[in-house]
PyMOL commands that place a pseudoatom at each C-alpha (Angstrom):
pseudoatom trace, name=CA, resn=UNK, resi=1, chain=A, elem=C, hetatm=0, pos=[-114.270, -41.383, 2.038]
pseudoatom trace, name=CA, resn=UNK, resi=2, chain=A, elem=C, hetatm=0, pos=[-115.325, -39.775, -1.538]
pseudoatom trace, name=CA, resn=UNK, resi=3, chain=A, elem=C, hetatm=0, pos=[-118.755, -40.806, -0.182]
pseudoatom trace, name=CA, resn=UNK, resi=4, chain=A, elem=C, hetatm=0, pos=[-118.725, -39.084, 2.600]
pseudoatom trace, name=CA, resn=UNK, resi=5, chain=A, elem=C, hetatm=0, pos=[-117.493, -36.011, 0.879]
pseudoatom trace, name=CA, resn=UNK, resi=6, chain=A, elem=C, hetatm=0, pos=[-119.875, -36.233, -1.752]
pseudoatom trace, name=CA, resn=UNK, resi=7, chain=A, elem=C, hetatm=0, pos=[-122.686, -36.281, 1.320]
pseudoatom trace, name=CA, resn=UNK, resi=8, chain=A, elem=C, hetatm=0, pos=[-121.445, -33.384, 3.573]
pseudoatom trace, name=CA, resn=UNK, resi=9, chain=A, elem=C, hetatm=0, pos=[-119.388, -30.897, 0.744]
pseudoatom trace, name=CA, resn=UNK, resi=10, chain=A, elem=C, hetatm=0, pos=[-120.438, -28.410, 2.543]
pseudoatom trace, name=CA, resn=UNK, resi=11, chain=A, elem=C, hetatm=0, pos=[-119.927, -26.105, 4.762]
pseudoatom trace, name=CA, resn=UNK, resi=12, chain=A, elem=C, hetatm=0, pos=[-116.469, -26.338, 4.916]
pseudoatom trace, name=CA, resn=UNK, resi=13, chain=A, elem=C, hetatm=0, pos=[-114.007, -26.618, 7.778]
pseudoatom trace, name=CA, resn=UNK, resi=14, chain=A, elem=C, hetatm=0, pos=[-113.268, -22.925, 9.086]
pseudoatom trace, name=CA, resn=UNK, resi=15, chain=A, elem=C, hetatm=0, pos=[-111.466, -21.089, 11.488]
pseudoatom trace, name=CA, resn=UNK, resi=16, chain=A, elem=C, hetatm=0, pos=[-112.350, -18.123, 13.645]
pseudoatom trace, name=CA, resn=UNK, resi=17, chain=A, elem=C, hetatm=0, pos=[-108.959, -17.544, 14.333]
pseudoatom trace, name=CA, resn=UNK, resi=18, chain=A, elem=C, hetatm=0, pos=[-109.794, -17.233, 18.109]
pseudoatom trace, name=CA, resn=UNK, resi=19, chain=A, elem=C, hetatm=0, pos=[-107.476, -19.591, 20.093]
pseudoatom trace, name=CA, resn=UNK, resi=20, chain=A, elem=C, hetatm=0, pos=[-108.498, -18.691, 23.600]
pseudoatom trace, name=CA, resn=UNK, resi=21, chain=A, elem=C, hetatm=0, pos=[-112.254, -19.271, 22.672]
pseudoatom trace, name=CA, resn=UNK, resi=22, chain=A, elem=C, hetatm=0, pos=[-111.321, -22.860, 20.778]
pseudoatom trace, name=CA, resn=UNK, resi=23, chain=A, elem=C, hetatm=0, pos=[-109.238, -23.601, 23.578]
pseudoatom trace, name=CA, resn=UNK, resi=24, chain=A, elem=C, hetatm=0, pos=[-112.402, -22.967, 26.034]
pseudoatom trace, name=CA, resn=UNK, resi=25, chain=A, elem=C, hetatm=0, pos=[-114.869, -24.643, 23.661]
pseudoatom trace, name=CA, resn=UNK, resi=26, chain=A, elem=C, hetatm=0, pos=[-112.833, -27.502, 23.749]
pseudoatom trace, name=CA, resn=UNK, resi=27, chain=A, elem=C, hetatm=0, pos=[-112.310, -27.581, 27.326]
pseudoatom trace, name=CA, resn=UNK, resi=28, chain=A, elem=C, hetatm=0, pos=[-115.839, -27.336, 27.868]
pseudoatom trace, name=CA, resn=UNK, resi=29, chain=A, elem=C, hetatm=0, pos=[-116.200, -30.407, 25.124]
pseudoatom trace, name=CA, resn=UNK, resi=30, chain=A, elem=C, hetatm=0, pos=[-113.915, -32.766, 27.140]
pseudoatom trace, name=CA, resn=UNK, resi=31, chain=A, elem=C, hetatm=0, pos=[-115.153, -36.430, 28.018]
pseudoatom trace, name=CA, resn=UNK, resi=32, chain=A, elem=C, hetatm=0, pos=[-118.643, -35.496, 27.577]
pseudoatom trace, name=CA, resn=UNK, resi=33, chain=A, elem=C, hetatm=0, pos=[-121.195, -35.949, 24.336]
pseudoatom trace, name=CA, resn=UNK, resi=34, chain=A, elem=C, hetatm=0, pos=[-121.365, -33.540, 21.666]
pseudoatom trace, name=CA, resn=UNK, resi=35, chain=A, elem=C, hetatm=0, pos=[-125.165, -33.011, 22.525]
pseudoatom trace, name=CA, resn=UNK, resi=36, chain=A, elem=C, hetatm=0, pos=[-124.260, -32.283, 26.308]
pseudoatom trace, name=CA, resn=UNK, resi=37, chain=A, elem=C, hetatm=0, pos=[-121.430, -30.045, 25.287]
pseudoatom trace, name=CA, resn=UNK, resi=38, chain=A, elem=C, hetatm=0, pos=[-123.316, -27.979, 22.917]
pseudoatom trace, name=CA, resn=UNK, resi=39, chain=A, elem=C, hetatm=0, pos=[-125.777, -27.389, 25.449]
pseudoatom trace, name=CA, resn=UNK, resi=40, chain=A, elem=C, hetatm=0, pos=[-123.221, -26.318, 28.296]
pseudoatom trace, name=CA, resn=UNK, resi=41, chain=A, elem=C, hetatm=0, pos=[-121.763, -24.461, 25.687]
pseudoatom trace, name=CA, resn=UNK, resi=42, chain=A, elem=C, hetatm=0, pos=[-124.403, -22.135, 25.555]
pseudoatom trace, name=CA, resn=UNK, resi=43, chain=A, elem=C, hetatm=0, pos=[-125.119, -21.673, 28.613]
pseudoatom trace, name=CA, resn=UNK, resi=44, chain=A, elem=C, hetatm=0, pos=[-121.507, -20.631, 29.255]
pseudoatom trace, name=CA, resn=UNK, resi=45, chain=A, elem=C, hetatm=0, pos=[-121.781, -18.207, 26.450]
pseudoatom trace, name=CA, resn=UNK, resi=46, chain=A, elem=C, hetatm=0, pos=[-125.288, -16.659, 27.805]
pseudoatom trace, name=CA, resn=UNK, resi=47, chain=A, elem=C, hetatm=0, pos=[-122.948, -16.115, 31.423]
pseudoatom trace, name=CA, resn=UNK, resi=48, chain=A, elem=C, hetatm=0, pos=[-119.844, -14.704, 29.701]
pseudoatom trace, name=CA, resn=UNK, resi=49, chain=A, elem=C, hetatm=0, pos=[-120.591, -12.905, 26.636]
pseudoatom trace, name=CA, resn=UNK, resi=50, chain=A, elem=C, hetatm=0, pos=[-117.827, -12.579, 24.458]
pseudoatom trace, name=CA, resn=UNK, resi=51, chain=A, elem=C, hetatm=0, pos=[-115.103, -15.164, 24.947]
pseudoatom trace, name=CA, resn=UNK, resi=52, chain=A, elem=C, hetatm=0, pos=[-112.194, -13.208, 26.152]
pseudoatom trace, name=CA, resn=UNK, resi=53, chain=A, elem=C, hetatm=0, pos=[-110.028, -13.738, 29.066]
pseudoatom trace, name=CA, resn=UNK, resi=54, chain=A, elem=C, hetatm=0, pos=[-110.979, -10.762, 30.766]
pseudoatom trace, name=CA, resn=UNK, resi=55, chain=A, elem=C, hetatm=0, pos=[-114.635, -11.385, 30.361]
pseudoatom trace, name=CA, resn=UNK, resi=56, chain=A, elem=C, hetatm=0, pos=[-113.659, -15.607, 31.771]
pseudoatom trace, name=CA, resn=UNK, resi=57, chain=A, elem=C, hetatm=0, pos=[-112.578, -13.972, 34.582]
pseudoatom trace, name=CA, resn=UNK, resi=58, chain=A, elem=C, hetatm=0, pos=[-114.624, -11.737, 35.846]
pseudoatom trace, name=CA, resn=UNK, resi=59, chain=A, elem=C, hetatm=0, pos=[-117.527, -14.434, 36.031]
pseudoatom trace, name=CA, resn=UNK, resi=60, chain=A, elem=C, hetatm=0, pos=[-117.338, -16.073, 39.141]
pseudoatom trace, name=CA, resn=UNK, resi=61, chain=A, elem=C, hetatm=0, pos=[-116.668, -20.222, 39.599]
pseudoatom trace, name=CA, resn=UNK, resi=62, chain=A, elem=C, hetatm=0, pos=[-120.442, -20.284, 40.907]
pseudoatom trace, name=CA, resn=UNK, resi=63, chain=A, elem=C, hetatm=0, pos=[-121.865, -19.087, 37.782]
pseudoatom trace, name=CA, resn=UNK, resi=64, chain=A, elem=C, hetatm=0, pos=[-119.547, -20.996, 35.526]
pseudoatom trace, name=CA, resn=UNK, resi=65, chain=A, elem=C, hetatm=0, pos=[-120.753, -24.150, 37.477]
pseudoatom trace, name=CA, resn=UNK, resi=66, chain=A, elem=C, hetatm=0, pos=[-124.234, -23.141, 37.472]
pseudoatom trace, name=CA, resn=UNK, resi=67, chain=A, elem=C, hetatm=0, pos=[-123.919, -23.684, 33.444]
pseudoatom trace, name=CA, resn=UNK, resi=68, chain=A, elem=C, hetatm=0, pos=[-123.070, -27.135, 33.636]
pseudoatom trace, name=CA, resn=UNK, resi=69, chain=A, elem=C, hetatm=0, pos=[-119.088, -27.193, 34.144]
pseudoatom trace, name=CA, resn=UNK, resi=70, chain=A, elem=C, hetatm=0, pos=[-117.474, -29.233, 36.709]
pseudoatom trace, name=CA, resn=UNK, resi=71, chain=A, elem=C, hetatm=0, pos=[-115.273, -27.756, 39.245]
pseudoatom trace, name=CA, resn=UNK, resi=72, chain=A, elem=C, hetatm=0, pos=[-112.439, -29.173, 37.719]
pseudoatom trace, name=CA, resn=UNK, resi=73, chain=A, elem=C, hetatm=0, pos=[-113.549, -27.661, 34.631]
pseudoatom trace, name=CA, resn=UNK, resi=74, chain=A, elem=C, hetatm=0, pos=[-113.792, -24.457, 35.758]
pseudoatom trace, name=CA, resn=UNK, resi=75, chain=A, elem=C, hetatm=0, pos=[-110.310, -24.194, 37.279]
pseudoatom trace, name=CA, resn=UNK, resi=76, chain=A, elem=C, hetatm=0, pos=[-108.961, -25.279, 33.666]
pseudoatom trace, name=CA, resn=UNK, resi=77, chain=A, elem=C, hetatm=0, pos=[-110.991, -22.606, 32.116]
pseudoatom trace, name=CA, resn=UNK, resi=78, chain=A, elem=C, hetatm=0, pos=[-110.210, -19.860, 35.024]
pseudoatom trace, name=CA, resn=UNK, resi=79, chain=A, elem=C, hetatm=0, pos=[-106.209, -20.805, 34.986]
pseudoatom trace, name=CA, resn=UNK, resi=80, chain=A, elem=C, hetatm=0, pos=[-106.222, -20.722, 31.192]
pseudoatom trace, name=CA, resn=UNK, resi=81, chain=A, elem=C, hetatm=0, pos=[-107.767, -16.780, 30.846]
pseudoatom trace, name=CA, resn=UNK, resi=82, chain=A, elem=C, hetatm=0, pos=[-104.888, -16.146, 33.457]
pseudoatom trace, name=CA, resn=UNK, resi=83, chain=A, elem=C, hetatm=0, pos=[-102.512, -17.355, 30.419]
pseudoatom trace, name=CA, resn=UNK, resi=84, chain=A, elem=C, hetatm=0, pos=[-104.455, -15.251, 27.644]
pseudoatom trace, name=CA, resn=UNK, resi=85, chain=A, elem=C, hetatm=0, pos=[-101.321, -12.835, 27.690]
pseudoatom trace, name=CA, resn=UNK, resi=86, chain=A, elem=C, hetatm=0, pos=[-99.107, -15.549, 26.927]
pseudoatom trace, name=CA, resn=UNK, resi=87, chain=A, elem=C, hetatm=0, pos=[-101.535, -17.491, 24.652]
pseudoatom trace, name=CA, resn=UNK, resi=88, chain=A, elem=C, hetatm=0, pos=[-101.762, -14.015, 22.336]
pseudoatom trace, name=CA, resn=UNK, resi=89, chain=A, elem=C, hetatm=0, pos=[-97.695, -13.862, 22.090]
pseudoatom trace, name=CA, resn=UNK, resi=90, chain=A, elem=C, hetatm=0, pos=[-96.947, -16.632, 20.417]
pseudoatom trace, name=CA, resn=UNK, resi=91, chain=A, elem=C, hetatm=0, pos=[-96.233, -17.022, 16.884]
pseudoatom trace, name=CA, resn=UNK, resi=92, chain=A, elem=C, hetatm=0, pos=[-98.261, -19.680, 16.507]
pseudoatom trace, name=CA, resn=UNK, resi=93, chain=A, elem=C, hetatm=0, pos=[-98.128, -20.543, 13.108]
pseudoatom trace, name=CA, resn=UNK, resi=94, chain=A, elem=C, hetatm=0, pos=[-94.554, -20.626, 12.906]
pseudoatom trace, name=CA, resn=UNK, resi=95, chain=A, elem=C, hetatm=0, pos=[-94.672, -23.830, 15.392]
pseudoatom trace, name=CA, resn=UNK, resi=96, chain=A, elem=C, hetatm=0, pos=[-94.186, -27.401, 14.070]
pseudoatom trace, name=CA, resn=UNK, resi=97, chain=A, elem=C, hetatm=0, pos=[-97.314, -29.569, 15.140]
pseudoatom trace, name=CA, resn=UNK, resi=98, chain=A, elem=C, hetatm=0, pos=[-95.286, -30.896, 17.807]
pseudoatom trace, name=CA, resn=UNK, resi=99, chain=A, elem=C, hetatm=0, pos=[-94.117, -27.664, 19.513]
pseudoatom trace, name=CA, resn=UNK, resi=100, chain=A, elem=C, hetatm=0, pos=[-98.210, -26.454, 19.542]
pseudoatom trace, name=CA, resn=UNK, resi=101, chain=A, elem=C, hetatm=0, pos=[-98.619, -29.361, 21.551]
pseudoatom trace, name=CA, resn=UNK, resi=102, chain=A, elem=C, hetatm=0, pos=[-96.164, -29.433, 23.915]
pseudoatom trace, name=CA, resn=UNK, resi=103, chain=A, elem=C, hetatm=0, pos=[-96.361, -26.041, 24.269]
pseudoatom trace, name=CA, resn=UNK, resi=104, chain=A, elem=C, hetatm=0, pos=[-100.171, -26.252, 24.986]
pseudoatom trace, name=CA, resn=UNK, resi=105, chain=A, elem=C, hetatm=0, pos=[-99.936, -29.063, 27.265]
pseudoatom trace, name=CA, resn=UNK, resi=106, chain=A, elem=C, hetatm=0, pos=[-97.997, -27.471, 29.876]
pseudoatom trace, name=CA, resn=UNK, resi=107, chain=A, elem=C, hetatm=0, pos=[-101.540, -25.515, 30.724]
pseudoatom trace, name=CA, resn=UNK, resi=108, chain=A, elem=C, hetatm=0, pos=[-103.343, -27.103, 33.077]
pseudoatom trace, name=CA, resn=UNK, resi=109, chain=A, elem=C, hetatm=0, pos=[-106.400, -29.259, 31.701]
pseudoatom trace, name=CA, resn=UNK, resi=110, chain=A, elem=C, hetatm=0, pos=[-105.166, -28.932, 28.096]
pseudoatom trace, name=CA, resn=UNK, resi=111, chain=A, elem=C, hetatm=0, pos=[-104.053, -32.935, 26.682]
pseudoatom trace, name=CA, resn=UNK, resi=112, chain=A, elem=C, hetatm=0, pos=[-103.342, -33.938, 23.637]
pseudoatom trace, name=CA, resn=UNK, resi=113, chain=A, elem=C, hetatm=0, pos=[-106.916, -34.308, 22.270]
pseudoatom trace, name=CA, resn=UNK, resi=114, chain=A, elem=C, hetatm=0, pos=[-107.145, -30.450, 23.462]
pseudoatom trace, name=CA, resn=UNK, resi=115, chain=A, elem=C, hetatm=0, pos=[-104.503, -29.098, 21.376]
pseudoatom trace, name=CA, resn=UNK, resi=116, chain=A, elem=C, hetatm=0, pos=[-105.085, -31.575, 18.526]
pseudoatom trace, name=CA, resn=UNK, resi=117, chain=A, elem=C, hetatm=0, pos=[-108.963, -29.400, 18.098]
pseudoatom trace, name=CA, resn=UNK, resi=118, chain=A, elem=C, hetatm=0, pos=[-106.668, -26.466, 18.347]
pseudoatom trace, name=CA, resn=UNK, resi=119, chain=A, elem=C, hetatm=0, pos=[-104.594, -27.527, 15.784]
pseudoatom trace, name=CA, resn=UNK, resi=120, chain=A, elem=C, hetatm=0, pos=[-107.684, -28.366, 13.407]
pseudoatom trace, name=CA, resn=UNK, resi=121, chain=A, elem=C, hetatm=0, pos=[-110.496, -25.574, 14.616]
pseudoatom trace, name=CA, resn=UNK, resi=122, chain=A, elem=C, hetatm=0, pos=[-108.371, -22.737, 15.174]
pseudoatom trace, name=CA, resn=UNK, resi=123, chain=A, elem=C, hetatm=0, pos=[-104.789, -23.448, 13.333]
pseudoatom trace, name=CA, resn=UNK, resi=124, chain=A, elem=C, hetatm=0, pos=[-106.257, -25.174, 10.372]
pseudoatom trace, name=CA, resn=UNK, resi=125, chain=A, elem=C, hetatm=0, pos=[-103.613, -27.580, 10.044]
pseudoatom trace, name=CA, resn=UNK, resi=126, chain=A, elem=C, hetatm=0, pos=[-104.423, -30.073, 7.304]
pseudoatom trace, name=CA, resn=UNK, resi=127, chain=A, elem=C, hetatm=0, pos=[-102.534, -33.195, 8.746]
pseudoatom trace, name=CA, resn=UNK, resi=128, chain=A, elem=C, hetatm=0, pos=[-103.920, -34.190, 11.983]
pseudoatom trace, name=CA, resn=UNK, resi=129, chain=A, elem=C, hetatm=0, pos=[-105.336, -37.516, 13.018]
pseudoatom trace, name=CA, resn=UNK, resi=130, chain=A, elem=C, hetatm=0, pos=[-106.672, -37.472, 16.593]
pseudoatom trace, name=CA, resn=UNK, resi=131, chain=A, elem=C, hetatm=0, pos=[-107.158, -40.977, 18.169]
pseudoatom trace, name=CA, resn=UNK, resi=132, chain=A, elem=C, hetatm=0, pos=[-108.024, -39.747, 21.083]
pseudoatom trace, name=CA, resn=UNK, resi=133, chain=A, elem=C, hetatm=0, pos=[-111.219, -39.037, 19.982]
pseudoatom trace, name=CA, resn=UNK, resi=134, chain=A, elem=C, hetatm=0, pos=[-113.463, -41.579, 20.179]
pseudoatom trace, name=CA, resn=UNK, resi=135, chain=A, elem=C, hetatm=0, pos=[-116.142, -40.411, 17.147]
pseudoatom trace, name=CA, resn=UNK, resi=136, chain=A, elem=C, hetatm=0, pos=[-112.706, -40.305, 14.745]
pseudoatom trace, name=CA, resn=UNK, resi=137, chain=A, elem=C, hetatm=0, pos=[-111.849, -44.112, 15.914]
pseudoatom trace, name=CA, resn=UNK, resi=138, chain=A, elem=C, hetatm=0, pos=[-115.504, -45.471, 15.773]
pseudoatom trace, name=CA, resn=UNK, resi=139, chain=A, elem=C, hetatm=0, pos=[-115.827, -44.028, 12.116]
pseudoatom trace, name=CA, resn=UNK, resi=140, chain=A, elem=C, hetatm=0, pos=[-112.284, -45.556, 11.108]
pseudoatom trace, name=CA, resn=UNK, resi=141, chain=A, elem=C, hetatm=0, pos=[-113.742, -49.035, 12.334]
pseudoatom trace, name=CA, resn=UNK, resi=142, chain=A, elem=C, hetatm=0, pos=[-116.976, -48.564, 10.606]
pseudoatom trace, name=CA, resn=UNK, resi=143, chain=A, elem=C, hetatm=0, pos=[-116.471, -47.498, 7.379]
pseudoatom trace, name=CA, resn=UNK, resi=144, chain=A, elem=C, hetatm=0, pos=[-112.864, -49.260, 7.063]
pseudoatom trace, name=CA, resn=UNK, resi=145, chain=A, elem=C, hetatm=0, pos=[-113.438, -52.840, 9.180]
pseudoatom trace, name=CA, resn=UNK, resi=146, chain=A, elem=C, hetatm=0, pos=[-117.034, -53.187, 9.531]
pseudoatom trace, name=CA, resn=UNK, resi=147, chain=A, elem=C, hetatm=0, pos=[-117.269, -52.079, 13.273]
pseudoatom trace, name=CA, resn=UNK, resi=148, chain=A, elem=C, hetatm=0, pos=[-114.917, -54.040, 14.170]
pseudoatom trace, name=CA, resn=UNK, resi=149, chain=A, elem=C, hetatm=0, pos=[-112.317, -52.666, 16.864]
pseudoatom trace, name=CA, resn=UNK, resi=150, chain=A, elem=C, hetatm=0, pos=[-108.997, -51.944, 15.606]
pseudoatom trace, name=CA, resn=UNK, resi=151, chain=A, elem=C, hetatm=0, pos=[-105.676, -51.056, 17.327]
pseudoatom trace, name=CA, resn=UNK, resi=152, chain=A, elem=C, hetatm=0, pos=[-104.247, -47.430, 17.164]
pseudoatom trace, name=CA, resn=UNK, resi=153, chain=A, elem=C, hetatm=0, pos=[-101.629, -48.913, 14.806]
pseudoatom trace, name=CA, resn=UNK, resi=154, chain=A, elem=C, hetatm=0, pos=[-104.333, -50.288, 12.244]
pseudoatom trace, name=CA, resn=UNK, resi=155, chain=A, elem=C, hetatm=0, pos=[-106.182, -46.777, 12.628]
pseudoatom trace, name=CA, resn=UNK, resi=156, chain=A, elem=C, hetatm=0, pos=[-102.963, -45.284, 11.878]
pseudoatom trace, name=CA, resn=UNK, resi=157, chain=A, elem=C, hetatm=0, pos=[-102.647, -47.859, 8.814]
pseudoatom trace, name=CA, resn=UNK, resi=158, chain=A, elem=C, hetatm=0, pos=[-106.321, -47.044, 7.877]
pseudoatom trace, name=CA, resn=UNK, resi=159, chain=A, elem=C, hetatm=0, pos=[-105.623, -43.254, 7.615]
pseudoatom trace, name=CA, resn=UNK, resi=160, chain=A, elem=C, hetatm=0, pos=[-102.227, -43.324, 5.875]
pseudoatom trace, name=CA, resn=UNK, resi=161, chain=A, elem=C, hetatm=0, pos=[-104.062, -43.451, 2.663]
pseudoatom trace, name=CA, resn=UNK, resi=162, chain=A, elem=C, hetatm=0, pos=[-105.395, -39.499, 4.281]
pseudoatom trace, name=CA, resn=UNK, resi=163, chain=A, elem=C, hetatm=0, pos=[-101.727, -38.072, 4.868]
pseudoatom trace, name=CA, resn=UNK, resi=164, chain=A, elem=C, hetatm=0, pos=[-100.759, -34.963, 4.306]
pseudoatom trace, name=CA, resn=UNK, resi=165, chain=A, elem=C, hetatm=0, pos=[-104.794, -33.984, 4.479]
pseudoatom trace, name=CA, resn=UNK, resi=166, chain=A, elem=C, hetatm=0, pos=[-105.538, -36.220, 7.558]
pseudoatom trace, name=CA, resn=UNK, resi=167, chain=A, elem=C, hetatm=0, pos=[-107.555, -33.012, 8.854]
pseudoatom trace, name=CA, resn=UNK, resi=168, chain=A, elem=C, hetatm=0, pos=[-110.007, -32.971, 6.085]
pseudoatom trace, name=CA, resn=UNK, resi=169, chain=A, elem=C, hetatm=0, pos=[-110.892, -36.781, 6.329]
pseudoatom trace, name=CA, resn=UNK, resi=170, chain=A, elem=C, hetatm=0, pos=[-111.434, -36.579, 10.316]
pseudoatom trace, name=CA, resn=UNK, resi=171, chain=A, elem=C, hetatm=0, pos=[-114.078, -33.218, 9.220]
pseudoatom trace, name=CA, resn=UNK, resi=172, chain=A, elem=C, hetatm=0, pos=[-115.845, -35.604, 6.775]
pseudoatom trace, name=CA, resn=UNK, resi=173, chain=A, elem=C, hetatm=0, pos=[-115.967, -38.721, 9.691]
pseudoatom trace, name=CA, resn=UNK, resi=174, chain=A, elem=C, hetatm=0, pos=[-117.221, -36.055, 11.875]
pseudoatom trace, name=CA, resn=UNK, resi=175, chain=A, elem=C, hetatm=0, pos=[-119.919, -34.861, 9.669]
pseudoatom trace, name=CA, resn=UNK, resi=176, chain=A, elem=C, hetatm=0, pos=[-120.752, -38.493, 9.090]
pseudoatom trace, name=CA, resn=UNK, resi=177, chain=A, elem=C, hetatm=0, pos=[-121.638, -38.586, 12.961]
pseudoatom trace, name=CA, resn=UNK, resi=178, chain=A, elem=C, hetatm=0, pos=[-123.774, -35.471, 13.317]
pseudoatom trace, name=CA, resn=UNK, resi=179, chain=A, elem=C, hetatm=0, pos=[-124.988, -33.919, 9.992]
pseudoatom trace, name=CA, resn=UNK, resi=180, chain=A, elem=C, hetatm=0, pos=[-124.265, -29.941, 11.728]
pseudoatom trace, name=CA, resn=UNK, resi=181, chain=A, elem=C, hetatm=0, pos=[-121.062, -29.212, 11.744]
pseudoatom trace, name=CA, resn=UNK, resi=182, chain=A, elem=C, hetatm=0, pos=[-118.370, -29.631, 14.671]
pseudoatom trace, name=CA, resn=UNK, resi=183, chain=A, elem=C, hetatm=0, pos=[-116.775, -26.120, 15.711]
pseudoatom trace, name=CA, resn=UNK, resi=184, chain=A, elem=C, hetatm=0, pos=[-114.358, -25.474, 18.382]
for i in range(1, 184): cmd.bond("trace and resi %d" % i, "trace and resi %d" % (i + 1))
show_as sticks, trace
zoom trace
């Protein structure tokens, strides 16, 4: 890991402190490559401007899936600017790691990977460890068991060396993948 850190110091892991808009990004970002994401991304951007719920909803489900977004994708994204009223009234910060997820989760299209990039892009919490992301796990097994593939509970064993900064190892395994930075 002190490698990897020594490699890709900088620029270091920020938030923008907009939920809704990590919350999108990372909807957008689900089961799809970084590369194709990034480019959907933008196109979504160039059709809604700035990323508020208002603005989400007053483009219409053709135009969000002329960018690139599924259907399915777009009903996530469209149901979730419905909830930006609710989304802005919680205390957020005051919630265990636990309670942002379950809370999150009862939104349609948000899972646990979902509110884990919440949790790192947007709440900067410095202890989790998503598994459910497959650029995290393939990292783990190279760097820690030579490619080999490992069980969640070895990953788990792998990172406890990480805890309470779990975060800030799974922003250096990211870097390690793609050299620009991940943002949500």
């Amino acid at each position: 890991m002190g490698g990897l850190i020594d490699r890709f110091e900088e620029p270091p892991l920020r938030s923008r402190g907009r939920l809704f808009e990590t919350l999108v990004h990372a909807i957008v970002g689900q089961q799809i490559s970084a590369k194709a994401a990034d480019a959907i991304w933008g196109r979504f951007l160039e059709a809604v401007g700035e990323v508020e719920p208002s603005r989400v909803l007053s483009v219409s489900p053709e135009t969000l899936r002329g960018v690139g977004l599924s259907g399915r994708k777009v009903e996530y994204i469209q149901g979730l600017a419905q909830e930006g009223d609710w989304l802005e009234s919680q205390a957020w910060s005051t919630f265990e790691n636990s309670e942002v997820e379950r809370a999150l989760c009862r939104l349609r299209g948000i899972g646990p990977w979902t509110a884990e990039m919440v949790m790192i892009f947007s709440l900067l919490r410095p202890d989790i460890l998503p598994l459910g992301d497959i650029g995290v796990v393939r990292c783990i097994e190279k760097y820690y068991a030579d490619g080999a593939r490992l069980a969640p509970s070895q990953l788990m064993e792998f990172a406890e060396p990480w805890r309470p900064f779990r975060t800030v190892a799974v922003w250096y395994l990211w870097r390690s993948l793609d050299p620009e930075p991940v943002e949500y």
